[in-house]
KESENU-393115 format. One line per 10 residues: their letters; for each residue x, y, z of N, C-alpha, C. Coordinates in Angstrom, 3 decimals, decimal comma. Example, Ala and Ser with C-alpha at 12.3 -4.5 7.8 and 13.67 -1.06 7.14 Angstrom:
AS	13,190/-5,690/7,800/12,300/-4,500/7,800/13,200/-3,300/7,800 ~ 12,850/-2,250/7,080/13,670/-1,060/7,140/12,900/0,030/7,870
This chain:
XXXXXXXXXX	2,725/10,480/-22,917/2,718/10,519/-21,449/3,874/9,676/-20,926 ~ 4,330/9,994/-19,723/5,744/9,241/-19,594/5,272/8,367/-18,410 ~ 6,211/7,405/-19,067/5,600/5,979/-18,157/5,907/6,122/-16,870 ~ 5,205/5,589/-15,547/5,597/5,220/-14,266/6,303/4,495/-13,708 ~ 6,449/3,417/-14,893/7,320/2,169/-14,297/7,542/1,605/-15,454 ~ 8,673/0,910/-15,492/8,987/0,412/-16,957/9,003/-1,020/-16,487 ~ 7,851/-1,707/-17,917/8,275/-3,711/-17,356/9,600/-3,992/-18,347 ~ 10,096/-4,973/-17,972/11,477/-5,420/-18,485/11,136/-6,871/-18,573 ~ 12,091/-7,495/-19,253/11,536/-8,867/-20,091/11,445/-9,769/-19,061 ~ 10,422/-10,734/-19,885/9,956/-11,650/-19,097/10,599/-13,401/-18,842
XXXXXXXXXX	10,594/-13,893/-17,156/11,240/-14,939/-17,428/10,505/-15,788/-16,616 ~ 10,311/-16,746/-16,637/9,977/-17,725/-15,054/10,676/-17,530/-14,180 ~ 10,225/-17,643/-13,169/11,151/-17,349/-11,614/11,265/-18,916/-11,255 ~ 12,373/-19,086/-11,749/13,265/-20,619/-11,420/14,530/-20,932/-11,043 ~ 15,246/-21,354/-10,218/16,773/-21,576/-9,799/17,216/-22,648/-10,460 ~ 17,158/-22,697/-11,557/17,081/-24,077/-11,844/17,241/-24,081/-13,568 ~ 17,693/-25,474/-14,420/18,396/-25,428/-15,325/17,070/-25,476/-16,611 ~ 15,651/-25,349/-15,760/14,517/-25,988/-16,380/13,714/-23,935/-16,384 ~ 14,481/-23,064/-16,071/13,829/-21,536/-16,041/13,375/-21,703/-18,000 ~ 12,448/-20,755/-17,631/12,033/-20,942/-19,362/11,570/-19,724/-19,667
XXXXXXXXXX	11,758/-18,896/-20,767/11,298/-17,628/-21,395/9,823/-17,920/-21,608 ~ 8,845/-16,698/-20,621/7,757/-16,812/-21,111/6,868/-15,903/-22,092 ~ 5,900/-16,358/-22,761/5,260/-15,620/-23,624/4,653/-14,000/-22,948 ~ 4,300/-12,884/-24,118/4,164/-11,553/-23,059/2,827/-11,956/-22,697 ~ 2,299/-11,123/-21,540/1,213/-11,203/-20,771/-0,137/-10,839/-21,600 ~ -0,889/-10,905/-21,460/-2,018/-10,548/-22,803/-2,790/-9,265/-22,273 ~ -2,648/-8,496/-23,300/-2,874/-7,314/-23,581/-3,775/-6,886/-23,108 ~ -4,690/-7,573/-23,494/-6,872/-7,704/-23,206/-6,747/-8,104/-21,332 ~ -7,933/-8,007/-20,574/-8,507/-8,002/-19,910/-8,868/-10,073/-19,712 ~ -8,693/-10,456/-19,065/-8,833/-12,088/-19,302/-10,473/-12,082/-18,059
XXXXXXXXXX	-10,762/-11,133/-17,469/-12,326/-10,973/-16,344/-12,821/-9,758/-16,650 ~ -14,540/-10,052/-16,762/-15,342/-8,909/-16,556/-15,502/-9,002/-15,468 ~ -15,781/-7,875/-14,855/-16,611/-7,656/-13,431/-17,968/-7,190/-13,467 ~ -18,488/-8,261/-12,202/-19,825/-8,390/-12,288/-20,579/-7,718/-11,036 ~ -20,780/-8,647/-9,984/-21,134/-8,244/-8,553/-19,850/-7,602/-7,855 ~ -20,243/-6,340/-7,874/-19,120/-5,754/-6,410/-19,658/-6,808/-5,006 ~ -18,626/-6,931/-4,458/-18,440/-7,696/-3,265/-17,940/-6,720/-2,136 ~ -17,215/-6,241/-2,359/-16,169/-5,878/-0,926/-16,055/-4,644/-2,026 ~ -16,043/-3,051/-0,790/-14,820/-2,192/-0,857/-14,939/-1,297/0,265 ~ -13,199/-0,682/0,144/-13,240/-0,315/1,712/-11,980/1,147/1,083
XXXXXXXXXX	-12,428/2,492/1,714/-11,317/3,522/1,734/-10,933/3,864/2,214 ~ -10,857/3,426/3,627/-10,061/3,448/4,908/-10,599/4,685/5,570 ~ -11,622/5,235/5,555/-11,397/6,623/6,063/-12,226/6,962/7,482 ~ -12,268/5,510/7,489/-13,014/5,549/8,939/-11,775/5,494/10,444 ~ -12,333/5,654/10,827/-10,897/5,563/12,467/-9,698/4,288/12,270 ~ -10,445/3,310/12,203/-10,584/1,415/12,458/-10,966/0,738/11,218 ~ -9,819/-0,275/11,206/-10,747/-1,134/9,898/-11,847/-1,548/9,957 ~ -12,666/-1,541/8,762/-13,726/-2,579/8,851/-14,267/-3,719/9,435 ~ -15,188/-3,277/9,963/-15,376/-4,972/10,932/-15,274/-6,201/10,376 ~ -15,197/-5,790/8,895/-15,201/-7,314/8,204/-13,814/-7,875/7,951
XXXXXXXXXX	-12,855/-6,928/8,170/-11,278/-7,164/8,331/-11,144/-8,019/9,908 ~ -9,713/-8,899/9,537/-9,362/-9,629/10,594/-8,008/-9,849/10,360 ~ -7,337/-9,701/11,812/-5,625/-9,785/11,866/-5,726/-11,088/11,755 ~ -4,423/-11,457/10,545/-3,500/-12,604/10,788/-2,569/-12,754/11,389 ~ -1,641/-12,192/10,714/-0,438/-12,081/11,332/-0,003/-9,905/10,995 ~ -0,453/-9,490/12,537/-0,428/-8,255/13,021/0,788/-7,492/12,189 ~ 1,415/-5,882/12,166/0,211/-5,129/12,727/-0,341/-4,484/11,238 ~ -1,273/-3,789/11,691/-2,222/-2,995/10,475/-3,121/-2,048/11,375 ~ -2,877/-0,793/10,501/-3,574/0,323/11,572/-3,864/1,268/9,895 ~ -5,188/2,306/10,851/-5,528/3,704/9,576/-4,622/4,456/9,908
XXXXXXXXXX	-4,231/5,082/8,563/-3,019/6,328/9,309/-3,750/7,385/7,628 ~ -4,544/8,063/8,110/-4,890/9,310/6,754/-4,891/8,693/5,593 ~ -6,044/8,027/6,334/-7,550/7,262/4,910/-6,915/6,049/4,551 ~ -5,720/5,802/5,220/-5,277/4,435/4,273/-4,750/3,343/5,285 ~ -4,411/1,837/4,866/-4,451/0,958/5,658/-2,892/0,745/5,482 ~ -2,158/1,009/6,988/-0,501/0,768/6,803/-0,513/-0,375/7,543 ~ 0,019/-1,390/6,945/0,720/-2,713/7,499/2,562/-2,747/7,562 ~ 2,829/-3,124/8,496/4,348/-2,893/9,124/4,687/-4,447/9,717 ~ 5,796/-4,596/8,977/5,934/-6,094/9,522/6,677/-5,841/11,021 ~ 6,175/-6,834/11,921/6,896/-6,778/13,529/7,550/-7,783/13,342
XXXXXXXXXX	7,875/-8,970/12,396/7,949/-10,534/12,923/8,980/-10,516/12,376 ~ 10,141/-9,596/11,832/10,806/-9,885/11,088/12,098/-10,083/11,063 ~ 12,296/-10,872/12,303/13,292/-12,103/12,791/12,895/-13,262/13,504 ~ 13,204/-14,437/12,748/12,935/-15,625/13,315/13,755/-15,657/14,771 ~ 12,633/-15,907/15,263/12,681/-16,678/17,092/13,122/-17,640/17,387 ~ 14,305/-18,524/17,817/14,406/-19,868/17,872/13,819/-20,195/19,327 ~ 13,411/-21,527/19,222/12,514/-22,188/20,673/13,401/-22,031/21,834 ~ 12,723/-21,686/22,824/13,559/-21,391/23,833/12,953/-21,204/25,440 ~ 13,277/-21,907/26,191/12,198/-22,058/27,531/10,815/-22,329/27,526 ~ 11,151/-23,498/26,467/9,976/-23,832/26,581/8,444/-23,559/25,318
XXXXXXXXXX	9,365/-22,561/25,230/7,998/-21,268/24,016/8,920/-21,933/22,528 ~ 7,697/-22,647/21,577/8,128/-22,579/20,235/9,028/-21,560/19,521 ~ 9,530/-22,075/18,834/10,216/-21,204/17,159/8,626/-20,000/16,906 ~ 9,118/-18,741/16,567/8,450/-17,864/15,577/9,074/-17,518/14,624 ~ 8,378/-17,896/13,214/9,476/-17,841/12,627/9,020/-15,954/11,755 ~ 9,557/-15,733/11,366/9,810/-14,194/10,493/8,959/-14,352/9,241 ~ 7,633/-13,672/9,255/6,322/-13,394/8,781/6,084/-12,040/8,554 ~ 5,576/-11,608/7,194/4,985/-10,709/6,986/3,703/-10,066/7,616 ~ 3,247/-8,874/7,619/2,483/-8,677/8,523/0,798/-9,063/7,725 ~ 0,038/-9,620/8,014/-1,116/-9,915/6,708/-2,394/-9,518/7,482
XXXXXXXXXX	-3,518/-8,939/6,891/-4,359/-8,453/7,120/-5,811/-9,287/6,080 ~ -7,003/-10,205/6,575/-7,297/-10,757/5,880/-9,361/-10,316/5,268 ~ -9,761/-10,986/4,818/-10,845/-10,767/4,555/-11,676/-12,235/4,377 ~ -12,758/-12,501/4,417/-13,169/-13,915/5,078/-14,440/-13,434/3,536 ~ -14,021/-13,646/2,244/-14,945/-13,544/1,030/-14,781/-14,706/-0,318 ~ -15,391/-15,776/0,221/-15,026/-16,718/-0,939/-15,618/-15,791/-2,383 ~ -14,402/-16,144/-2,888/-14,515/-16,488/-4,333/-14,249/-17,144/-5,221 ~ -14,494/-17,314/-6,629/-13,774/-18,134/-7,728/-13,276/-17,658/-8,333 ~ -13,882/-17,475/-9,436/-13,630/-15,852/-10,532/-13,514/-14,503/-9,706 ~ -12,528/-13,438/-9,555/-12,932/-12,524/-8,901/-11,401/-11,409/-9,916
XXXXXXXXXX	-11,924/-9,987/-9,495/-11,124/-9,212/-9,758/-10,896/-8,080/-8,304 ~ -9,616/-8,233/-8,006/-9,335/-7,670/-6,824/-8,820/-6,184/-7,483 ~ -8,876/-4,889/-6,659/-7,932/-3,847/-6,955/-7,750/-3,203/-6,054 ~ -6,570/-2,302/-5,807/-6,297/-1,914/-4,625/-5,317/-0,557/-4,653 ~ -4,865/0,255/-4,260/-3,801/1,312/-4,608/-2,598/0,538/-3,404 ~ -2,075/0,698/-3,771/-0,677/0,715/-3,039/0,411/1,645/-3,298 ~ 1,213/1,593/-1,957/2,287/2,905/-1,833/3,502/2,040/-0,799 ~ 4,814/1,855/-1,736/5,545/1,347/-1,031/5,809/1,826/0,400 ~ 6,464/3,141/0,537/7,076/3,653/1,311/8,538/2,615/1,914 ~ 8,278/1,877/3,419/9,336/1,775/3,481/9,393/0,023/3,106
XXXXXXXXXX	8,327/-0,766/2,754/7,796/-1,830/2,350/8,963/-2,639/1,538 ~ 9,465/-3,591/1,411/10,157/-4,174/0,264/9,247/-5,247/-0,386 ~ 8,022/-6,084/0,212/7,100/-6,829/-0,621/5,475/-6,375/-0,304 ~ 4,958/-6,073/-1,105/3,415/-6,237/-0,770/2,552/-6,861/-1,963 ~ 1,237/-7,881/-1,381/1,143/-8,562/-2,255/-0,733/-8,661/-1,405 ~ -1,208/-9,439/-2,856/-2,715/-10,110/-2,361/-2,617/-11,680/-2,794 ~ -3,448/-12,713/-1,960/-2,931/-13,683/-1,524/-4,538/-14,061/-1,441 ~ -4,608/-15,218/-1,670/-6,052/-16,089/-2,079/-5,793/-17,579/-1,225 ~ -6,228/-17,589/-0,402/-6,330/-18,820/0,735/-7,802/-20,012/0,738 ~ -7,688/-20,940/1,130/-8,901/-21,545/1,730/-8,225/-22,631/2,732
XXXXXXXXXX	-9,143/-21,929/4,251/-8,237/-22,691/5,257/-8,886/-24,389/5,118 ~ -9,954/-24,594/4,716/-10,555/-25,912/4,820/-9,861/-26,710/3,995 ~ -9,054/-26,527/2,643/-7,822/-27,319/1,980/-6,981/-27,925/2,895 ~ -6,985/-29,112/2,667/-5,660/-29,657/3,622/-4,888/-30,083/2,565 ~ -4,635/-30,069/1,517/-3,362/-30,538/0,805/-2,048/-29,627/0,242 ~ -2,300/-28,312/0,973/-1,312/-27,356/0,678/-1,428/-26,553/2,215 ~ 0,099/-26,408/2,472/0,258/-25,492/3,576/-0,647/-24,548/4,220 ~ -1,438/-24,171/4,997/-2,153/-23,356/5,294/-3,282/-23,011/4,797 ~ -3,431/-23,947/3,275/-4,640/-23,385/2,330/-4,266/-22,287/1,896 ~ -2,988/-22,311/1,312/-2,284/-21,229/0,554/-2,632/-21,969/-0,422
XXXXXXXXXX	-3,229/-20,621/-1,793/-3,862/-20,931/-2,981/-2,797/-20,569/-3,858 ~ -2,524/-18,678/-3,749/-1,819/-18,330/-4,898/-2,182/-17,069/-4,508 ~ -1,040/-15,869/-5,098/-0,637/-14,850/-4,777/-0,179/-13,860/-5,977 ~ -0,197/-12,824/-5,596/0,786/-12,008/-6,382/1,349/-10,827/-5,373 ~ 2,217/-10,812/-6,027/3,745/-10,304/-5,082/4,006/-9,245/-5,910 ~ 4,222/-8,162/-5,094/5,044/-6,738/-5,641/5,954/-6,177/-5,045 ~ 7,181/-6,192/-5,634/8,510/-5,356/-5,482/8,831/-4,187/-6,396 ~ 9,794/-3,520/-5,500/10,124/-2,183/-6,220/10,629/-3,057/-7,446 ~ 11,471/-3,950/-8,145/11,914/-4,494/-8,876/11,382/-5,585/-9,757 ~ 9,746/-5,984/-9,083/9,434/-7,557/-9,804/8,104/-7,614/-9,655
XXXXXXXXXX	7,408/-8,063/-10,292/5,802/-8,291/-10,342/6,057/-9,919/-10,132 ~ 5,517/-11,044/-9,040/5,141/-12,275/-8,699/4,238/-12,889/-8,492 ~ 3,464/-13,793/-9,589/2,827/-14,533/-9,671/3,057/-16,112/-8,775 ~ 2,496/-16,620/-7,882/2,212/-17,582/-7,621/1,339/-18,762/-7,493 ~ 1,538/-20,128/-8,309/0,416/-21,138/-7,400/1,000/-21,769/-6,437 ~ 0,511/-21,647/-5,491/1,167/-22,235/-4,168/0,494/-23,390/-3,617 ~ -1,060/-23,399/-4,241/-1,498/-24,616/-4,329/-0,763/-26,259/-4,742 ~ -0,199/-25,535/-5,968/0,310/-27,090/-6,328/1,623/-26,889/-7,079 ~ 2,079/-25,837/-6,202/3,675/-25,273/-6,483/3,871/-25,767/-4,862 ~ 4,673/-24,427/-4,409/6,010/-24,259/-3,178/5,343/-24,848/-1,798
XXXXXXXXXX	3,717/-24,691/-1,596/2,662/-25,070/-0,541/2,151/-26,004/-0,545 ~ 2,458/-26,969/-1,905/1,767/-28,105/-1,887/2,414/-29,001/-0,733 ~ 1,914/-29,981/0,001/2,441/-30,719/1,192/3,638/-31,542/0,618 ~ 3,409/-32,028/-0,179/4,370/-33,598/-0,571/5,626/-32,301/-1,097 ~ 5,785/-31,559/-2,331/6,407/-30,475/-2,500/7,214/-29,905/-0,779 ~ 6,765/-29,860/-0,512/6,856/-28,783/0,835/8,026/-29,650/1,820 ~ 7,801/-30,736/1,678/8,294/-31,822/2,689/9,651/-32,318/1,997 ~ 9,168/-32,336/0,665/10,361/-32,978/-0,616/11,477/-31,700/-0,445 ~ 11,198/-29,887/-0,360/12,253/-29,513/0,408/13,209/-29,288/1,212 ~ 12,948/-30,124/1,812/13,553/-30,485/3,289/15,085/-31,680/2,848
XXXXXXXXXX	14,507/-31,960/1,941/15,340/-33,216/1,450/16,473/-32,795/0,805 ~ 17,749/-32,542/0,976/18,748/-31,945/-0,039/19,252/-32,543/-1,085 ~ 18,834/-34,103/-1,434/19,000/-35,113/-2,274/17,974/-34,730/-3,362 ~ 16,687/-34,181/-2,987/15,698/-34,022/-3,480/15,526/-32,827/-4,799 ~ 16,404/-31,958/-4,381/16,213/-30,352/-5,020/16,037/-30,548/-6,741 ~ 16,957/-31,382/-7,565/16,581/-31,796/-9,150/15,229/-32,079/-8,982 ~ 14,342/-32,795/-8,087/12,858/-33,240/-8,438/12,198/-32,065/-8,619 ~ 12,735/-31,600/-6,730/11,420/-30,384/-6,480/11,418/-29,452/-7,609 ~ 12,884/-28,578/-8,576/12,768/-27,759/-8,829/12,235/-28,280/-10,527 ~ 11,729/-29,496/-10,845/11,098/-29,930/-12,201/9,207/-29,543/-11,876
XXXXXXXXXX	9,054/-30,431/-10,359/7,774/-29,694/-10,389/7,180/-28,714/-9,795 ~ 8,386/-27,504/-9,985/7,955/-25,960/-9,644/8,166/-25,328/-10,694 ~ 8,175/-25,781/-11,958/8,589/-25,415/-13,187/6,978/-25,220/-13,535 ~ 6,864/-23,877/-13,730/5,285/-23,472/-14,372/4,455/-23,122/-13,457 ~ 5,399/-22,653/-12,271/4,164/-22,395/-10,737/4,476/-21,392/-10,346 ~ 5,308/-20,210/-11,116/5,781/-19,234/-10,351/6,585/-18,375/-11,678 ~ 6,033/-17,347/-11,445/6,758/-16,549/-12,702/7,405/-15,148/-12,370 ~ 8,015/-14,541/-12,589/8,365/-13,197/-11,956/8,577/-12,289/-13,257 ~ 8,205/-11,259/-13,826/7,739/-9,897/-14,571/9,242/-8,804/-13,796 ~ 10,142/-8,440/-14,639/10,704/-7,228/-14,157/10,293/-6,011/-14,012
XXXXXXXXXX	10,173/-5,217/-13,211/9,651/-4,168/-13,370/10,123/-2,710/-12,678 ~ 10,321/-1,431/-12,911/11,224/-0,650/-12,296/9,722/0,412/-11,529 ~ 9,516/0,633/-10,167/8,598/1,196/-9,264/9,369/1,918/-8,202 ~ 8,885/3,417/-7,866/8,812/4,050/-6,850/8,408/3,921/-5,570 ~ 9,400/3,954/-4,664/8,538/3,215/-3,074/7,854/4,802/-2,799 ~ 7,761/5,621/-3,091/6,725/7,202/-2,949/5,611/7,161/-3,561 ~ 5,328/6,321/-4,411/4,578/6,659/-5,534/3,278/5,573/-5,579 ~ 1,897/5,881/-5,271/0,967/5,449/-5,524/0,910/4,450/-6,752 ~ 0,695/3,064/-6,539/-0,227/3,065/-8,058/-1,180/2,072/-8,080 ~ -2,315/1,771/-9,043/-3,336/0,833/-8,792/-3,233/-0,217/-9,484
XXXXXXXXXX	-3,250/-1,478/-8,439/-2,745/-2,591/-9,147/-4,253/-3,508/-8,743 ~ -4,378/-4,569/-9,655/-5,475/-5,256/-10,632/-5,326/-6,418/-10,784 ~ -6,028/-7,322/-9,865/-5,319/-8,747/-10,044/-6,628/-9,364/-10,719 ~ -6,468/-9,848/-12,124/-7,658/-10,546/-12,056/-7,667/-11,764/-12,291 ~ -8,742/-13,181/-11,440/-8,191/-14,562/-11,261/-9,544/-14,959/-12,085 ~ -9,393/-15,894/-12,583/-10,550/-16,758/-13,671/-9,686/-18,171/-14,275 ~ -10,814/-19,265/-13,539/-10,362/-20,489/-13,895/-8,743/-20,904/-13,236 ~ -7,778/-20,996/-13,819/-6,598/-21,273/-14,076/-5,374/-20,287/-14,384 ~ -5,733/-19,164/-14,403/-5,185/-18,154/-15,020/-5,151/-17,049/-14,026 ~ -4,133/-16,137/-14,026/-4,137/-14,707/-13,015/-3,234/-13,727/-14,066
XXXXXXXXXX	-4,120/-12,726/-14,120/-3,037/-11,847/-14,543/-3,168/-10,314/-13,710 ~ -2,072/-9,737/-14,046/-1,825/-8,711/-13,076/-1,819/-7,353/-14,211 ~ -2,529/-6,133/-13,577/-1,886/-4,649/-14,261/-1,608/-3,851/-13,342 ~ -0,914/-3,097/-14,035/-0,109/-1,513/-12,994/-0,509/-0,537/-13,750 ~ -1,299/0,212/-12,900/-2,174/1,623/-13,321/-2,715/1,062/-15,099 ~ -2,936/0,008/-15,086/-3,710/0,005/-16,502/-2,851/-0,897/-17,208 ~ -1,860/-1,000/-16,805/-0,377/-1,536/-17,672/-0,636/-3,396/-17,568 ~ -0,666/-4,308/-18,675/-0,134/-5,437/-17,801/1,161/-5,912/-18,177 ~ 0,951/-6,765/-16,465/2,466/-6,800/-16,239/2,679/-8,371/-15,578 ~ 1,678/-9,001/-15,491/2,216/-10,569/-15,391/1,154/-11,164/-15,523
XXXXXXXXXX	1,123/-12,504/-15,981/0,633/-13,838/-16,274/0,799/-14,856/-15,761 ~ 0,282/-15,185/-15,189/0,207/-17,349/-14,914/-1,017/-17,772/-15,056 ~ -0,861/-19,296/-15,983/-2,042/-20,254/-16,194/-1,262/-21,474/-15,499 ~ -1,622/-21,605/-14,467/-0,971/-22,912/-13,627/-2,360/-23,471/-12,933 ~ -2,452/-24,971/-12,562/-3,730/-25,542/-12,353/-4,445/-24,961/-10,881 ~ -3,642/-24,670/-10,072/-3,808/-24,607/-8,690/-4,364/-23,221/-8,546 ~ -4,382/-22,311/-9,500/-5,208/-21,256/-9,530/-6,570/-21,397/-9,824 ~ -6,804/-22,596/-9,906/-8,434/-22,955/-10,277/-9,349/-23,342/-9,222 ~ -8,284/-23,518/-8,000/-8,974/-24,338/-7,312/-10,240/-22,714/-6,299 ~ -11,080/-23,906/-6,123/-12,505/-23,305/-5,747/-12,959/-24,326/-4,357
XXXXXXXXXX	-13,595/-22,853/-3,632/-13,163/-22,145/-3,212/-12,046/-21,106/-2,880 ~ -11,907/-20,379/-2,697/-11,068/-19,351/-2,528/-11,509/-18,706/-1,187 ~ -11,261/-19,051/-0,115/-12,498/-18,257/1,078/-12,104/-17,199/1,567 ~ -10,793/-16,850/1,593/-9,817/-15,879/1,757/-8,979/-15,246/0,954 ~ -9,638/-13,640/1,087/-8,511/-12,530/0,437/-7,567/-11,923/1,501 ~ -6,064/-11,701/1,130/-5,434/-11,184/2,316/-4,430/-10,632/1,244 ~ -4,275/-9,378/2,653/-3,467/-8,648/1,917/-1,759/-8,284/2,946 ~ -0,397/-8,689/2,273/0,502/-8,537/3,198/1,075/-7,623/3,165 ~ 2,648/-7,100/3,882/3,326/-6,187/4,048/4,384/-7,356/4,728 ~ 5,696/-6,873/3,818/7,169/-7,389/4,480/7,576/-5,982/4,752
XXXXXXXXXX	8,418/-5,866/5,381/9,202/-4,607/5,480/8,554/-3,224/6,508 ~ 9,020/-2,462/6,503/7,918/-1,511/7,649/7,378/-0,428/6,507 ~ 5,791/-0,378/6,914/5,112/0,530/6,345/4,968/0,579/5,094 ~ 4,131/-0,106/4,420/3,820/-0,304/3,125/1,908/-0,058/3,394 ~ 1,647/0,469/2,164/0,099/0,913/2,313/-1,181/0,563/0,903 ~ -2,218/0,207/1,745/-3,250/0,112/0,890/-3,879/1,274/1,059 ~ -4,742/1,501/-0,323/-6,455/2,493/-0,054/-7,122/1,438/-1,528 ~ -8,109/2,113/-1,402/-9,326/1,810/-1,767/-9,093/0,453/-2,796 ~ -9,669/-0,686/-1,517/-9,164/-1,579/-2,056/-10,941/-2,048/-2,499 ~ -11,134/-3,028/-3,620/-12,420/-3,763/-4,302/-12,249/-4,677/-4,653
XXXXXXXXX	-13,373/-5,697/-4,617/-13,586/-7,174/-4,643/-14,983/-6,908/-5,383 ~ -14,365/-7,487/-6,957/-15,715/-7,823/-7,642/-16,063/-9,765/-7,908 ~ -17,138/-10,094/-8,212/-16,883/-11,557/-8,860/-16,859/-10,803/-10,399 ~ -16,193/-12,458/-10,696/-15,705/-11,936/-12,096/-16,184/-12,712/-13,213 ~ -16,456/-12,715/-14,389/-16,811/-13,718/-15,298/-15,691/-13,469/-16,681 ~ -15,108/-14,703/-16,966/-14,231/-14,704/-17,851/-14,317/-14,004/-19,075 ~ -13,495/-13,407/-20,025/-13,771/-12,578/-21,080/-13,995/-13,500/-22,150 ~ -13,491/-14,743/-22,279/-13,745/-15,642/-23,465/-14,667/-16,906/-22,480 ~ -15,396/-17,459/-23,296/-16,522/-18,848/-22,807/-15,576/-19,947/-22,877
């Protein structure tokens, strides 16, 4: 059968003299799924009442959920009215979890990032209660902990610093990995995030295609699933939220 997307070798996603070749992603399944939680196939008028805008817009367009980024030029302050700065468009879901296995179809179209994103706003030691993510490009599968990677506060602030950049980029070493990968912005496919403990790994239509064991993926609660769109018109369908229980004790 001929493949959909071809992965290409694997590296850490680092700017920095500390990037490191990582091991391949593991083959096996790292979550069972247990309790379905959440699923939704869009085929109603309106999202789900249990959906809530973050950062707008997201509409049904024939069974499926299109998110279109509007924000996507920063605003500088002006009469008065704050900076907006240039945001993806995110669409969220209010479902703690710990262990969980998310899945979802996606369809680029005119999209350049779409991703699912694990929050808890009651964290105050990372930006927003940004947990950790995974990111999809026509070109790259992205793993993030943003917990105690790029979102952590002290991290976050230490960027700002241009004296600083040798520190920051030692302890972002192991918080962020990026998977090459070659994808169709026409082309459906079902992607599989599954999170347990410390660990996230990702598949494409069955395929896997990235790994991270970084600490900040552990953290629990998780109260928020969200799902984004950079670029205009990128699409979900039938997206599911199981809890999950690890494949090894």
């Amino acid at each position: 059968m001929k493949m959909k997307f071809i992965v290409a070798s694997v590296f850490l996603s680092a700017s920095s003299a500390y990037a490191l070749e990582l091991p391949p992603v593991p083959k096996d399944p790292i979550a069972i799924k247990q309790e379905l939680l959440f699923a939704d196939d869009f085929e109603g008028k309106v999202p789900d009442k249990v959906w809530h805008r973050v950062v707008p817009a997201f509409s049904i367009e024939n069974g499926t959920l299109k998110g279109t980024q509007t924000r996507d030029v920063t605003i500088p302050a002006k009469d008065g009215k704050p900076e907006v700065k240039a945001h993806a468009a995110v669409h969220g879901l209010e479902i703690p979890t710990s262990n969980s296995i998310v899945e979802a179809k996606i369809r680029f179209g005119g999209a350049t990032m779409i991703d699912i994103e694990f929050d808890d706003r009651a964290y105050k030691g990372a930006h927003y209660g940004h947990l950790c993510r995974a990111q999809f490009r026509l070109n790259g599968v992205t793993i993030i902990d943003e917990c105690e990677g790029n979102m952590r506060n002290d991290i976050r602030e230490m960027r700002n610093d241009p004296s600083k950049k040798a520190e920051v980029a030692k302890l972002l070493v192991g918080r962020q990995v990026t998977y090459p990968v070659k994808l169709q912005a026409d082309q459906w496919y079902t992607v599989v995030v599954e999170t347990v403990g410390d660990a996230m790994r990702v598949t494409l239509d069955g395929e896997p295609v990235a790994y991270l064991k970084s600490p900040g993926i552990a953290h629990s609660p998780k109260s928020k699933i969200e799902l984004g769109v950079a670029g205009k018109d990128g699409y979900f369908d039938d997206v599911k939220v199981w809890v999950a229980e690890p494949t090894q004790p």
